[in-house]
C-alpha positions as CSV (number, residue, x, y, z in Angstrom):
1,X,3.9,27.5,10.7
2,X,1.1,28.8,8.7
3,X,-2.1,27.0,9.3
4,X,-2.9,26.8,5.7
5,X,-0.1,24.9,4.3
6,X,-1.1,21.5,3.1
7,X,1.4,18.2,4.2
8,X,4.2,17.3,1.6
9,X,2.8,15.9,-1.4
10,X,-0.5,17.1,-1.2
11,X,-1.9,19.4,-3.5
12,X,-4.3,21.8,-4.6
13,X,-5.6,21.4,-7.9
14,X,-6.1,25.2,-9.8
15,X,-8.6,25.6,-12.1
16,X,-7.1,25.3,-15.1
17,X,-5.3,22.2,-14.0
18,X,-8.2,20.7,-12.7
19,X,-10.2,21.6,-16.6
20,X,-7.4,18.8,-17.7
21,X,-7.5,16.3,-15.3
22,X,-11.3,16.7,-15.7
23,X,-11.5,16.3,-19.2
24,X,-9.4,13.3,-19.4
25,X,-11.7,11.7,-16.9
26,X,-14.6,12.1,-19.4
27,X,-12.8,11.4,-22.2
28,X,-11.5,8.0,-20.7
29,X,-14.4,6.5,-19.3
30,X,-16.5,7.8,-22.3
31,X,-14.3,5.7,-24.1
32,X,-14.4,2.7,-21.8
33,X,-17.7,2.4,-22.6
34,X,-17.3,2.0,-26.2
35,X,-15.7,-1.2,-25.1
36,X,-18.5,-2.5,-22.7
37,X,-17.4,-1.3,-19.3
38,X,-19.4,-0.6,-16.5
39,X,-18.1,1.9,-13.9
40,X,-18.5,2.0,-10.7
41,X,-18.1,4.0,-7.6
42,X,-16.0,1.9,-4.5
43,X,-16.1,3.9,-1.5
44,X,-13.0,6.1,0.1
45,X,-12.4,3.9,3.0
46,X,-13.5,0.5,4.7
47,X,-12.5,-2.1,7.0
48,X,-9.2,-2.7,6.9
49,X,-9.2,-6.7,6.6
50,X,-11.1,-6.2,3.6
51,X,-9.3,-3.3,1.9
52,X,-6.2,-5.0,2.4
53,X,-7.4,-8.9,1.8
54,X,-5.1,-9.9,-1.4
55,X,-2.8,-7.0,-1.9
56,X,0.4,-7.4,-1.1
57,X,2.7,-5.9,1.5
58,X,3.3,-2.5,-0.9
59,X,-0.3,-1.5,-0.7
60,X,-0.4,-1.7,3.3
61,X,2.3,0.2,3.9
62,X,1.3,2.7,1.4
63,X,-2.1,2.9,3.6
64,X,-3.5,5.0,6.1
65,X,-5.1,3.7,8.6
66,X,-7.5,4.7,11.0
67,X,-9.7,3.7,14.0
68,X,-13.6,4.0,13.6
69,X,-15.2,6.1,16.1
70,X,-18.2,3.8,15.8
71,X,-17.3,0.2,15.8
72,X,-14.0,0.6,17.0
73,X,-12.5,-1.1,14.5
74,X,-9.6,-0.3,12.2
75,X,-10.7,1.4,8.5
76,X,-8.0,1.7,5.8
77,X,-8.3,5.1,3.1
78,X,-7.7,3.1,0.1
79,X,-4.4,3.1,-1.6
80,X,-5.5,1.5,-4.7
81,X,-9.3,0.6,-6.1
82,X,-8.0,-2.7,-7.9
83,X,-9.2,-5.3,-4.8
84,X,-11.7,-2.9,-4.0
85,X,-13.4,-3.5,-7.2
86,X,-12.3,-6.7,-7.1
87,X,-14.7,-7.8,-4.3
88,X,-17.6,-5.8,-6.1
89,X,-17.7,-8.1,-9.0
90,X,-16.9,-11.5,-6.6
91,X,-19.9,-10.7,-4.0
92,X,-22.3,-7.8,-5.1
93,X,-22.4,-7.8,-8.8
94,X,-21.5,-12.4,-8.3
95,X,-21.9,-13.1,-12.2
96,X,-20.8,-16.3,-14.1
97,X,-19.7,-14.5,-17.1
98,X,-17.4,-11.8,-18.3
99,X,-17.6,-9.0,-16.5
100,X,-15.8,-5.7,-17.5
101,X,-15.6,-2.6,-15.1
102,X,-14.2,0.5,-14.9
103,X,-14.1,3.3,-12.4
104,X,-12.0,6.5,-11.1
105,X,-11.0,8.0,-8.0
106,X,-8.8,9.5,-5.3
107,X,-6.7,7.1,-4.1
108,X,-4.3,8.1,-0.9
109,X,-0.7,7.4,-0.4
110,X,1.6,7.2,2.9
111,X,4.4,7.8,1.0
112,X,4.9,9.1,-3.1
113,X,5.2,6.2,-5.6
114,X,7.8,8.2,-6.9
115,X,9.9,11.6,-7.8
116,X,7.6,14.9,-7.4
117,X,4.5,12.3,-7.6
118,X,1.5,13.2,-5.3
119,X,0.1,11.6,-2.4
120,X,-3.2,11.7,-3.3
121,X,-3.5,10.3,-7.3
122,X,-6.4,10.7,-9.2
123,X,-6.7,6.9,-10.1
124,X,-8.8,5.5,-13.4
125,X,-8.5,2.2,-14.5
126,X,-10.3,-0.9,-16.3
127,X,-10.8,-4.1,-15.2
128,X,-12.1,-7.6,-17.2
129,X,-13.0,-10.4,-14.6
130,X,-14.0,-14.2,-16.0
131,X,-11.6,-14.7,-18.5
132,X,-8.3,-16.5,-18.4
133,X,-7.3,-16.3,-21.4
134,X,-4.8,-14.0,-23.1
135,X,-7.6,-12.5,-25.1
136,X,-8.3,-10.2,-22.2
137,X,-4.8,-9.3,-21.4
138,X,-4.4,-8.2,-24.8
139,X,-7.8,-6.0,-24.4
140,X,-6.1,-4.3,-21.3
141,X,-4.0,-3.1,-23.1
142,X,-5.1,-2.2,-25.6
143,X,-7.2,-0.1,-23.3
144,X,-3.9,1.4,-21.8
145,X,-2.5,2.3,-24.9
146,X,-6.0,3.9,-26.4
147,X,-5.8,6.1,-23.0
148,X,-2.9,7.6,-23.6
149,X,-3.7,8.5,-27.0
150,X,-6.5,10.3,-26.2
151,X,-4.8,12.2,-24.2
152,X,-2.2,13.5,-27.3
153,X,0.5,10.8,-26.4
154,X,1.9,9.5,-29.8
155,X,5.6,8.8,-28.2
156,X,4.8,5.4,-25.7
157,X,7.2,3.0,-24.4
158,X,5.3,-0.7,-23.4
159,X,7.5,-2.5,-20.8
160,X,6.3,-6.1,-20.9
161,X,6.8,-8.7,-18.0
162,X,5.7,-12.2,-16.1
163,X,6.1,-12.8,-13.2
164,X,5.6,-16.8,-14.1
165,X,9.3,-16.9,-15.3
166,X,10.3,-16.2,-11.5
167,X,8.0,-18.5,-10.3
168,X,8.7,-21.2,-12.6
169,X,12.5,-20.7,-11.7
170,X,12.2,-20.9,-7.9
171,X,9.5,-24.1,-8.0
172,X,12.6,-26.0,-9.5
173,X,14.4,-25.6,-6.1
174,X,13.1,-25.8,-2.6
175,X,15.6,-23.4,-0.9
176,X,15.0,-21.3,-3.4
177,X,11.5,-20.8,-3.1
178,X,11.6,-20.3,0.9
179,X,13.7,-17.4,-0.2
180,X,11.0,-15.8,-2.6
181,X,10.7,-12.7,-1.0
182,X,14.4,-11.7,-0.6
183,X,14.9,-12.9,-4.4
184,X,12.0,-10.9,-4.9
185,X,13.4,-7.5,-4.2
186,X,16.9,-8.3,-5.3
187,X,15.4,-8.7,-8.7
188,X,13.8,-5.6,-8.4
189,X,17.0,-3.9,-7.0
190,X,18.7,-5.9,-10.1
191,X,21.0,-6.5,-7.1
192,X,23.9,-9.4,-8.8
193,X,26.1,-9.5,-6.4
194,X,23.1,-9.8,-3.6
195,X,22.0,-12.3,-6.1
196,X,25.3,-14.3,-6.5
197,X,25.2,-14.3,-2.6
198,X,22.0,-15.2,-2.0
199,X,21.6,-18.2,-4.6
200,X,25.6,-20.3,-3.7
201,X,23.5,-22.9,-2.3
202,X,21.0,-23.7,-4.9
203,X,21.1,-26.0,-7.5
204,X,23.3,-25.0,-10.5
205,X,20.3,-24.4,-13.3
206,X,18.3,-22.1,-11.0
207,X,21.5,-20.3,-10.0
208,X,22.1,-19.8,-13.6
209,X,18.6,-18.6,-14.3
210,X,18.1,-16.3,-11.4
211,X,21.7,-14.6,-11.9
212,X,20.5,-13.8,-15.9
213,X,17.4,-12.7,-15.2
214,X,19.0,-8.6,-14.1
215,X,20.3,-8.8,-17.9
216,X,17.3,-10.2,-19.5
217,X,16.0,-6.5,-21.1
218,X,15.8,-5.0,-24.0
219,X,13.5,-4.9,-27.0
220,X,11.6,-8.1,-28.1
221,X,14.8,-9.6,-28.8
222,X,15.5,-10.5,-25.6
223,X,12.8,-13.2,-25.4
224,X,14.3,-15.6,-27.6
225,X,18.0,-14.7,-25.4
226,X,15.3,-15.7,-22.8
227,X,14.5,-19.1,-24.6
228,X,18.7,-19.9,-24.6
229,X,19.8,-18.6,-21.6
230,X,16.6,-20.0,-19.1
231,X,15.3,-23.9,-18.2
232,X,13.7,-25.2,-20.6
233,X,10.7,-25.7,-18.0
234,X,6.9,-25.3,-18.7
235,X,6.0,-22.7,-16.8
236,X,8.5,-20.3,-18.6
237,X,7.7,-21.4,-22.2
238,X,4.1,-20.7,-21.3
239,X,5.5,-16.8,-20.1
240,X,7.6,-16.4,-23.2
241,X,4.7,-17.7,-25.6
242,X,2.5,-14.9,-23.9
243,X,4.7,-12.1,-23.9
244,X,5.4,-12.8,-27.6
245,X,2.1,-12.5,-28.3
246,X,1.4,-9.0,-26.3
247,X,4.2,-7.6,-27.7
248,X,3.0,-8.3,-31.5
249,X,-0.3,-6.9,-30.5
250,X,1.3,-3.8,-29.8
251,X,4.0,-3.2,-32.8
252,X,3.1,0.0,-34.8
253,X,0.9,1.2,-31.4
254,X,4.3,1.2,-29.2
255,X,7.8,1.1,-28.7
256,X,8.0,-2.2,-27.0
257,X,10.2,-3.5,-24.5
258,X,11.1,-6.3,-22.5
259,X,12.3,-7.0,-18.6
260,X,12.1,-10.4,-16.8
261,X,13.6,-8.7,-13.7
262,X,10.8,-5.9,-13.6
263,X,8.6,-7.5,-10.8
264,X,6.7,-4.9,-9.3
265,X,3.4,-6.2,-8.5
266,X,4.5,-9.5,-8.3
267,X,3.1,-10.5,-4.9
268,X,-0.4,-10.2,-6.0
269,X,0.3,-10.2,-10.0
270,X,-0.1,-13.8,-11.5
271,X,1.0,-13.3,-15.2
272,X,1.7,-10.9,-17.6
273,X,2.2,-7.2,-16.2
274,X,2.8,-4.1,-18.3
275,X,4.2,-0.3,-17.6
276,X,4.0,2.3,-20.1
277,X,5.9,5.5,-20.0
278,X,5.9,8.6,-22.0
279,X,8.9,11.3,-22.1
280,X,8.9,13.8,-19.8
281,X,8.0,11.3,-17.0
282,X,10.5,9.0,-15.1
283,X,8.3,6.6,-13.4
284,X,5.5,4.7,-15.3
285,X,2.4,6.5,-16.1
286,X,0.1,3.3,-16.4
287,X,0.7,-0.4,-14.8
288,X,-1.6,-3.2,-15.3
289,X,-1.6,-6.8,-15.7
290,X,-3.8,-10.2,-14.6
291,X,-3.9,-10.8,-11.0
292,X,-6.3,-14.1,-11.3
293,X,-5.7,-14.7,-7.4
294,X,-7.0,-11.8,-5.8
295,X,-10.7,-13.1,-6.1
296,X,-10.0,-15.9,-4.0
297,X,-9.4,-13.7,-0.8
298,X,-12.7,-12.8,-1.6
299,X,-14.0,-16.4,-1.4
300,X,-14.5,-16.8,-5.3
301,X,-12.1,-17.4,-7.9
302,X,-12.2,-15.1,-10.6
303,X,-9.8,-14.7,-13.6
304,X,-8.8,-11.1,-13.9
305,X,-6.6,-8.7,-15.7
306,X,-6.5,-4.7,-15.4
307,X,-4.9,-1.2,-15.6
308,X,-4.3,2.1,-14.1
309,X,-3.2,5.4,-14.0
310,X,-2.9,8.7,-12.5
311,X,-4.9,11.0,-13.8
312,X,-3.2,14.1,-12.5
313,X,0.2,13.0,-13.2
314,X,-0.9,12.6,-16.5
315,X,-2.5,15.8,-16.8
316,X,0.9,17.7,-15.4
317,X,2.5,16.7,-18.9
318,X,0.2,18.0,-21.0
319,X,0.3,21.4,-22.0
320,X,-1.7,24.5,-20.6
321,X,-5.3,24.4,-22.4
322,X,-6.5,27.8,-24.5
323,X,-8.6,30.1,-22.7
324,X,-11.8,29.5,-24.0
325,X,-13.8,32.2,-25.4
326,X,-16.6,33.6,-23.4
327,X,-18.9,36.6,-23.5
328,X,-19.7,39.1,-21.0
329,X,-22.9,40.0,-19.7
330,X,-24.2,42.4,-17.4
331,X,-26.1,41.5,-14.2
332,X,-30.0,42.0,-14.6
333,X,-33.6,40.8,-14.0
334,X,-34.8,42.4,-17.4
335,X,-36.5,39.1,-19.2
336,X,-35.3,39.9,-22.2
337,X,-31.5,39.9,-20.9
338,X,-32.1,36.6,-19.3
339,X,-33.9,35.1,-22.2
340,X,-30.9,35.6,-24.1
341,X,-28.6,34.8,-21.5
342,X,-30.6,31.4,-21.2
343,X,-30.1,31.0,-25.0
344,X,-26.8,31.6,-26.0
345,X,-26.0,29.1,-22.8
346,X,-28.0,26.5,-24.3
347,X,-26.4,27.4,-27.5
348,X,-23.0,25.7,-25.8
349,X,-21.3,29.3,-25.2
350,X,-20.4,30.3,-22.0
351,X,-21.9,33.6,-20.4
352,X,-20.4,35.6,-17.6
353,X,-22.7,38.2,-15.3
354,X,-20.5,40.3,-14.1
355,X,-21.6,41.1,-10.6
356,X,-21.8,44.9,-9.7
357,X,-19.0,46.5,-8.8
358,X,-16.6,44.0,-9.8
359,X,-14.7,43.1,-12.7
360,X,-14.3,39.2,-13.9
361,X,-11.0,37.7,-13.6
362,X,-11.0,34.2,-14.7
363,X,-7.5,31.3,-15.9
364,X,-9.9,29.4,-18.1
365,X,-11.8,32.0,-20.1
366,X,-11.6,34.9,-22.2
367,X,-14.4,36.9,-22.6
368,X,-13.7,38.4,-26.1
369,X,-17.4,39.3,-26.7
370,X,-20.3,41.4,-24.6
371,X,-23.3,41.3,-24.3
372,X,-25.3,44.8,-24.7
373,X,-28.2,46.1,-25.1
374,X,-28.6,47.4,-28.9
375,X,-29.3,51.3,-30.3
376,X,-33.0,50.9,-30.1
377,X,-33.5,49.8,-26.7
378,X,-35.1,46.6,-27.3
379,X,-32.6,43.8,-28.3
380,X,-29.6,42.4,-26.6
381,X,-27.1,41.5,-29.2
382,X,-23.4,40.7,-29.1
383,X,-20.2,42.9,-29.7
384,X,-17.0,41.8,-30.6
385,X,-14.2,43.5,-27.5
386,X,-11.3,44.3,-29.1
């Protein structure tokens, strides 16, 4: 096998690929700030107790892990920033108030999150700490849905869910909630007949609820479906109030729908979650939602809510940028050619030298001007190449 062939769903990133990816980076962030966040930089790996402390059972088998050569202890390459972050607000930046952060990063992946997706995602996200109410949720996103805009999105589908609704159902029947993680992935798998299994010995309004929960999608309508069709217990009134309200923020921004059995992220998830999706993509370009127990792990309570996405996914739907227009300019020490090299760069064009004996060959730029030196011998001056 040739020794330069990368592992399956690893990547090189090109450079005119990697001129998108980067300038949604900026762009994002840039615009994070607008809103107050902070970012910051979590590093690439670290012990594995604490990468792993409050993130459910997806995110450790989606991580590598190591031994270090030094300690001898296990390390983890993260698989996700969101804890990791997580513990920089609860024990480095340890404020009482709101705290909003953002940050972005490669992330690294056991196995793809889905079809053709990569193994190593470009991850950026935004994260609001100290605040439990749906205010912040609603910021999130809001966030989300400002992302994808910037990046020429204008078709975007807002899956809403909670996971309270499924907790509020199985805290009505103790043999229901020992089985919690089997209903779990049934509901995911929108499994029924696993479902009408599983639940034959629970009592009769929790088997009702759990066996309608699959069919419980659809556009906003669906809540008040919801209203009829589930207990009328606390906890899910409280989740059907919420999602109401996140999906009226979003009318006119998105195509909003809803699905009480979508429940990935619900081991570490503890309210509303959201996916958004644009065409041309199967799986969901962004996830977020508030995950208010995660601090805890830390040793400090926090309310929190967040999103993220994959910045090269993203960037793989976008179309191939222009060429940008460059000039051409010979290689010299003359003073004068580098005093106008020096200027036209600080002008905001972009200069090529091109090196003796070669010629330039660039994807990102077109040098449709040169660079020479005029009739009189003393000025450089540009000429249109035609």
């Amino acid at each position: 096998m040739p020794n330069w062939l990368l592992p399956e769903n690893i990547a090189d990133v090109l450079p005119s690929e990697a001129r998108k990816i980067e300038e949604l980076r900026r762009l994002m962030l840039d615009n994070f700030r607008l809103y107050g966040y902070e970012l910051v930089m979590p590093p690439l790996l670290e012990y594995l107790e604490s990468l792993l402390t409050g993130a459910g059972q997806d995110t450790d088998l989606r991580t590598f892990k190591l031994v270090d050569q030094i300690s001898g202890r296990m390390l983890g390459l993260r698989a996700d920033m969101t804890t990791q972050v997580a513990r920089i607000d609860a024990h480095l930046l340890n404020r009482d108030s709101v705290t909003r952060l953002c940050y972005a990063g490669s992330v690294l992946h056991t196995r793809p999150s889905g079809l053709h997706a990569t193994r190593e995602p470009l991850q950026i996200g935004a994260e609001i700490y100290g605040h439990a109410g749906l205010e912040a949720d609603a910021e999130i996103q809001e966030l989300a849905l400002a992302s994808l805009a910037l990046a020429g999105f204008d078709e975007v589908r807002l899956d809403l869910s909670h996971v309270g609704v499924l907790r509020a159902i199985i805290g009505a029947d103790p043999a229901a909630a020992k089985d919690e993680a089997a209903l779990y992935l049934l509901l995911r798998a929108k499994d029924v007949p696993g479902l009408d299994r599983l639940t034959a010995r629970y009592a009769a309004p929790v088997r009702a609820a759990l066996l309608a929960l699959p069919n419980l999608y659809g556009d906003v309508e669906v809540l008040a479906r919801a209203r009829a069709e589930l207990p009328e217990l606390p906890g899910i009134g409280k989740a059907l109030a919420e999602l109401a309200a996140l999906a009226a923020s979003a009318i006119g921004r998105a195509e909003v729908a809803i699905d009480l059995a979508d429940l990935r992220g619900y081991q570490y998830e503890s309210g509303a979650m959201f996916a958004l999706y644009v065409p041309g993509l199967p799986n969901a370009v962004a996830r977020g939602g508030r995950y208010d127990h995660v601090g805890e792990a830390f040793g400090r309570a926090r309310p929190a809510t967040g999103f993220s996405l994959d910045l090269r996914e993203l960037a793989r739907l976008l179309p191939t940028a222009e060429r940008k227009h460059s000039i051409r300019a010979p290689w010299g020490n003359a003073p004068e050619l580098k005093e106008k090299i020096a200027e036209l760069r600080k002008s905001g064009e972009v200069v090529i030298q091109s090196l003796p004996g070669h010629s330039n060959e660039q994807d990102e730029f077109e040098c449709d001007r040169a660079l020479v030196l005029a009739d009189n011998g003393n000025n450089w001056i540009l000429k249109n190449l035609g």
